[in-house]
C-alpha positions as CSV (number, residue, x, y, z in Angstrom):
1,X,141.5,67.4,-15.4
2,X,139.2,69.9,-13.7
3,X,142.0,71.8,-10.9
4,X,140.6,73.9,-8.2
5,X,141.8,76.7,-10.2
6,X,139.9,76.5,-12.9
7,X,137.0,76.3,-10.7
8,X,137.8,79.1,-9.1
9,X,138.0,81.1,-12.6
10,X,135.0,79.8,-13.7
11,X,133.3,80.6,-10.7
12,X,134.4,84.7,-10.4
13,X,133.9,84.9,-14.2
14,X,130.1,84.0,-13.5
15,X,129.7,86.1,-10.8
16,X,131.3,89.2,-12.9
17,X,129.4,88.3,-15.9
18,X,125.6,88.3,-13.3
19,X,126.7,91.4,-11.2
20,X,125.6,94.3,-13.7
21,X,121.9,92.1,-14.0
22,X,122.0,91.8,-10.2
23,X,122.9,95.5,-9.9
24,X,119.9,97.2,-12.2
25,X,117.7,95.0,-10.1
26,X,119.0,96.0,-6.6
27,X,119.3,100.1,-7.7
28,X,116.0,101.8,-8.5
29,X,115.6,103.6,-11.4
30,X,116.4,107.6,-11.3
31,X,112.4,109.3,-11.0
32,X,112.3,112.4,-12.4
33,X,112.0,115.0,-9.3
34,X,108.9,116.9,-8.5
35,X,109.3,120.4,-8.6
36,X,107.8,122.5,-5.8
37,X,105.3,124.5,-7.0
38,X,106.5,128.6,-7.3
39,X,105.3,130.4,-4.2
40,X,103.4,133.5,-5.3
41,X,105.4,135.7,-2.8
42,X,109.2,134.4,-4.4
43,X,110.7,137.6,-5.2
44,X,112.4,136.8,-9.0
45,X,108.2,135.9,-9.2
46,X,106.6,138.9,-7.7
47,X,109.9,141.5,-9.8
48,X,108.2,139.7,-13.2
49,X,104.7,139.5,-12.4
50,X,104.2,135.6,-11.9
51,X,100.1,135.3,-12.0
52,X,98.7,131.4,-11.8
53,X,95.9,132.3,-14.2
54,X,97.2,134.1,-17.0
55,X,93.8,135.3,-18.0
56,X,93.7,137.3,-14.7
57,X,96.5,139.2,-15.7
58,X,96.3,143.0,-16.2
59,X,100.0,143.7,-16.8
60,X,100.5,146.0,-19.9
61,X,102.9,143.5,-21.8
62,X,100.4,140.3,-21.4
63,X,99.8,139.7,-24.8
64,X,96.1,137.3,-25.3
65,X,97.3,133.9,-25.7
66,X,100.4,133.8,-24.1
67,X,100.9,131.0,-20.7
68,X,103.8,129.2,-19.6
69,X,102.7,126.7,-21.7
70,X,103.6,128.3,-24.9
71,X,106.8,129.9,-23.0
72,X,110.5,129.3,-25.0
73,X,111.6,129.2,-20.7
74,X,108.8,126.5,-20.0
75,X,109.8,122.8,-19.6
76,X,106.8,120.8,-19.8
77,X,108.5,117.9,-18.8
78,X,108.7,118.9,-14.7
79,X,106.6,122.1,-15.5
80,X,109.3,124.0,-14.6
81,X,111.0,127.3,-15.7
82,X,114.2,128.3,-16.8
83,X,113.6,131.7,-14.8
84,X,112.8,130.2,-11.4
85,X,115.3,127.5,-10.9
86,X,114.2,124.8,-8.9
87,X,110.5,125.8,-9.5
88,X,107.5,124.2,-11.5
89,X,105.1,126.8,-12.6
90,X,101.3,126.8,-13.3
91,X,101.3,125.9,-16.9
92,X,98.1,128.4,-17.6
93,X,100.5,131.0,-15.4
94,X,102.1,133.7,-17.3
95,X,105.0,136.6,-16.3
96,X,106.2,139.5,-18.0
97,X,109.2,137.3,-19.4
98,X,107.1,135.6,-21.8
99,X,108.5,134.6,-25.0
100,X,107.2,132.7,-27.5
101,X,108.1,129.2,-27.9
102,X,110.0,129.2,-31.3
C-alpha cells in the first residue's frame, strides 16, 4: 500500500540524490585569474630592476641565462611572481632577485 508518505520520501530522496548533478551544471567552474601584467613604473619593480627583456639588462648581478622563466619566484602557471604579488611578469623579464630555479 503506496501512502502519501512514502511518496513524499521517495520524492525528496530523488531530489537530494539529483541536486549536487544539478548544482555542478548550474555553477561554472573556477578559471584560473589573469594576472595584470607588472607596470614597469611599480616601485617593488623599479627598487629590483624589473626589465621585460632580460637581454637588455645592464645591471651588474644579471648573470647570461637567467629570465623569469628559470626564476625559483616564477610561477609559470599565471606567469606570475612570488615578489610582485598580484602580478604576472614577462617570462623573458629578469630582476636583480633572480634565483635559480632548484
Amino acid at each position: 500500500m503506496d501512502t502519501p508518505n512514502r511518496r513524499r520520501f521517495l520524492q525528496l530522496g530523488a531530489v537530494a540524490l539529483a541536486a549536487p548533478f544539478a548544482a555542478r551544471l548550474a555553477i561554472p567552474e573556477a578559471q584560473a585569474q589573469a594576472l595584470p601584467r607588472l607596470p614597469l613604473d611599480h616601485p617593488q619593480g623599479k627598487a629590483l630592476a624589473y626589465i621585460e627583456d632580460a637581454t637588455k639588462t645592464t645591471h651588474a648581478s644579471f648573470k647570461p641565462g637567467s629570465n623569469c622563466l628559470n626564476c625559483q619566484f616564477y610561477t609559470a602557471a599565471n606567469q606570475g611572481c612570488t615578489l610582485f604579488a598580484g602580478f604576472s611578469v614577462e617570462p623573458k623579464g629578469w630582476c636583480a632577485a633572480w634565483a635559480k630555479k632548484a
